[in-house]
C-alpha positions in Angstrom: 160.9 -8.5 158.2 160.3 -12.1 159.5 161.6 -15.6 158.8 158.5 -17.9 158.2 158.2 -19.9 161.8 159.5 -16.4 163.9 159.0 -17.2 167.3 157.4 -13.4 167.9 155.5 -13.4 164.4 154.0 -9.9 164.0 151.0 -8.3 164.5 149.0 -6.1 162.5 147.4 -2.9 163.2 144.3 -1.7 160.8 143.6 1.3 162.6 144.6 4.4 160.7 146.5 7.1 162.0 144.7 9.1 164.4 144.7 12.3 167.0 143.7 11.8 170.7 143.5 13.7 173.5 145.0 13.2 176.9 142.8 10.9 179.3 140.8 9.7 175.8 139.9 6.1 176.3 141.2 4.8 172.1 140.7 1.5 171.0 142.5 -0.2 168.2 142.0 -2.4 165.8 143.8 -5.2 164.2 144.8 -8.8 163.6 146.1 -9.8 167.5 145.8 -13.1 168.3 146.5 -13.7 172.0 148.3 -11.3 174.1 151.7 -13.4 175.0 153.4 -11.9 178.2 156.2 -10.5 176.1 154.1 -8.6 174.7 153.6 -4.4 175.5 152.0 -1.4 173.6 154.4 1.3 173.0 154.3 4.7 173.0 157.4 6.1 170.1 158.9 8.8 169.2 159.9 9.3 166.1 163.1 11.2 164.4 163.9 10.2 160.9 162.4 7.1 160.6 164.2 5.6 164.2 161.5 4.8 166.3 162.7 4.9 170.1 160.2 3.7 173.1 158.8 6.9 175.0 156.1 5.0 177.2 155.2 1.1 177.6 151.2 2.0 178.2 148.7 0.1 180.3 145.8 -1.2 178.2 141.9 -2.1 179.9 141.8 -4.9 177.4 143.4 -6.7 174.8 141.6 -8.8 172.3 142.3 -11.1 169.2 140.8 -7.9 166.6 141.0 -4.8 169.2 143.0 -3.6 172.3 141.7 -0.6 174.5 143.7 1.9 176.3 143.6 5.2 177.7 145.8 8.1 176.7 148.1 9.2 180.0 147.5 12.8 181.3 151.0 13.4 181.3 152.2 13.0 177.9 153.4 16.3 176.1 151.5 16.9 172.8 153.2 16.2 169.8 153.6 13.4 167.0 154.2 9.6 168.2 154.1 6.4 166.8 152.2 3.1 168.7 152.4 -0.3 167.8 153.0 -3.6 169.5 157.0 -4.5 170.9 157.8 -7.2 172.0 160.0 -7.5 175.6 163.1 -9.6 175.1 164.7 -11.5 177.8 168.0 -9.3 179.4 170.1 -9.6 182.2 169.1 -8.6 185.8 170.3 -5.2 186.3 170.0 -3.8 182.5 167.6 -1.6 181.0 164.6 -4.0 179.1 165.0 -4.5 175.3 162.6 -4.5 172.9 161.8 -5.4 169.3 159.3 -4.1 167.0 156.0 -7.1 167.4 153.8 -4.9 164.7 153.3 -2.7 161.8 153.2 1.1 163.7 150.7 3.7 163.2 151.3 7.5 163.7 149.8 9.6 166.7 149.1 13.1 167.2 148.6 13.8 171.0 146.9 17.5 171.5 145.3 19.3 174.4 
């Protein structure tokens, strides 16, 4: 996935899949390290295998082995992937681009 010496080595998520509810404060776990600025949890969706951003979330806290965040209100339910992307630098103007910065886990939203 990586060369050895990536600049954006990735992270890893231990947290198994899991089903939240809107408004649930959800912590995951994993191997972290420091949060480096280019660095945003993602909300997916997911059609055969192509993972496409829905929602860059706001987290309360991000630490080496666990980052805490709380479901948003106005998400529709359904299935969803999270992990960790990474923001690359774009031109002024242009949408953001990302690239996958962790293994994913899958996420079932209900009301």
């Amino acid at each position: 996935m990586y060369a050895p010496g990536c600049e954006n080595p990735p992270r890893r998520i231990t947290t198994r899949n899991s089903i939240v509810e809107p408004g649930e404060r959800f912590a995951i776990f994993g191997d972290f390290g420091e949060r480096r600025r280019d660095e945003v949890l993602a909300l997916m969706g997911d059609r055969d295998e192509y993972y496409s951003i829905r929602r860059v979330l706001s987290f309360y806290s991000w630490t080496p082995r666990r980052i805490e965040w709380v479901v948003p209100g106005d998400v529709a339910p359904g299935d969803y992937a999270l992990g960790i992307v990474n923001r690359l630098p774009g031109r002024p103007g242009t949408r953001p681009v990302f690239e996958h910065g962790s293994n994913i886990i899958r996420l079932r939203i209900r009301r």
